[in-house]
C-alpha positions, 0 to 999 in steps of 0.5 A: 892235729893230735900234737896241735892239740897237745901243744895249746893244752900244754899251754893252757895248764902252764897258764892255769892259776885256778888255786894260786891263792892257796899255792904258798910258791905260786902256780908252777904246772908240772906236767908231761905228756904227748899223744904217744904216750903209753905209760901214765904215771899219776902220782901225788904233787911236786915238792919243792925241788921239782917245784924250782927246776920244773922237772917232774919226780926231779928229786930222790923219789923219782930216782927210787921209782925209776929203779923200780921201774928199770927205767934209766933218765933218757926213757923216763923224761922222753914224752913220747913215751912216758906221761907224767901226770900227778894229782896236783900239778903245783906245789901244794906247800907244807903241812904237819909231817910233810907236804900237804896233800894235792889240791882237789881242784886239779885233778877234776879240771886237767885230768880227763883233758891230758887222757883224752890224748893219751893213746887208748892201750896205754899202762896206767902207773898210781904212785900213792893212795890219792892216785889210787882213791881216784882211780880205783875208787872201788878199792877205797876199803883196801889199804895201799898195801893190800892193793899191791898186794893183790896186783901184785898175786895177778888179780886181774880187777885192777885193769891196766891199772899198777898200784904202787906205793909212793917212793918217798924215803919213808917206802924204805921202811916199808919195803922192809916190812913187805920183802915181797914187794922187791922179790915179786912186785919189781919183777912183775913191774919190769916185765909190764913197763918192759911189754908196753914199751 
């Protein structure tokens, strides 16, 4: 029954065009998920080159997060074990210094469908702070940084909640900034992707 239902939803988001007057490339969903899923990772919206082939982090940031995660192609794209749920579901065009952020309207209207099917014991990735200022809005006064941070120390107010910063080419720069954040981080990452699999 649980996969019926994950099938008529999936169909349901293909066929959403709920903000397609305001998609510069039109309505493509870019979603993926199965009711076995046991890591979530909600990060921001598809660029344009995830946009065309219609695969999920299909681009230099997904390779960068599945370094991170130790994760290689096979287990990242298998839905049985890993959902891909971003802010925006479409590409939400540019704006000044890159892409404009996720449309408000999608998270609202898909979100709480998909996690309805995800398994209750399941590891939450939030790739960039529109993720994390969602599900973590009592941490809206904390930059993303210091909520790695603090993870990252075992603070143990985030749940089953990772906070991460988005693996966009400019995360080198930072990482540069925050060496911890390889040397500590990445490490406790592995292990929790590793646990939950």
């Amino acid at each position: 029954m649980s996969e019926q239902r994950a099938a008529a939803l999936h169909r349901d988001i293909a066929a959403c065009s709920l903000c397609a007057e305001h998609l510069p490339l039109g309505p493509r969903p870019v979603v993926q998920f199965s009711p076995t899923s046991r890591i979530l990772i909600i990060g921001q919206a598809p660029g344009t080159k995830v946009h065309a082939s219609g695969v999920p982090w299909d681009d230099d940031s997904g390779n960068r997060l599945r370094g991170w995660l130790g994760m290689d192609k096979d287990a990242f794209y298998d839905p049985e074990r890993v959902a891909l749920m971003p802010m925006g579901f479409c590409y939400p065009g540019k704006a000044k210094g890159g892409d404009a952020p996720p449309r408000k309207e999608c998270a609202p209207q898909w979100h709480g469908r998909v996690l309805d099917l995800l398994p209750a014991k399941r590891l939450t990735l939030l790739v960039g702070a529109y993720a994390q200022g969602r599900y973590l809005p009592e941490t809206r006064k904390l930059t993303m940084t210091e909520r790695v941070r603090r993870w990252t120390s075992g603070d143990e107010g985030f749940g089953d909640f990772i906070p991460l910063p988005h693996p966009a080419w400019r995360v080198r720069l930072w990482m540069r900034r925050h060496p911890w954040f390889e040397a500590e981080t990445l490490p406790r990452l592995r292990r929790a992707v590793a646990g939950i699999l």
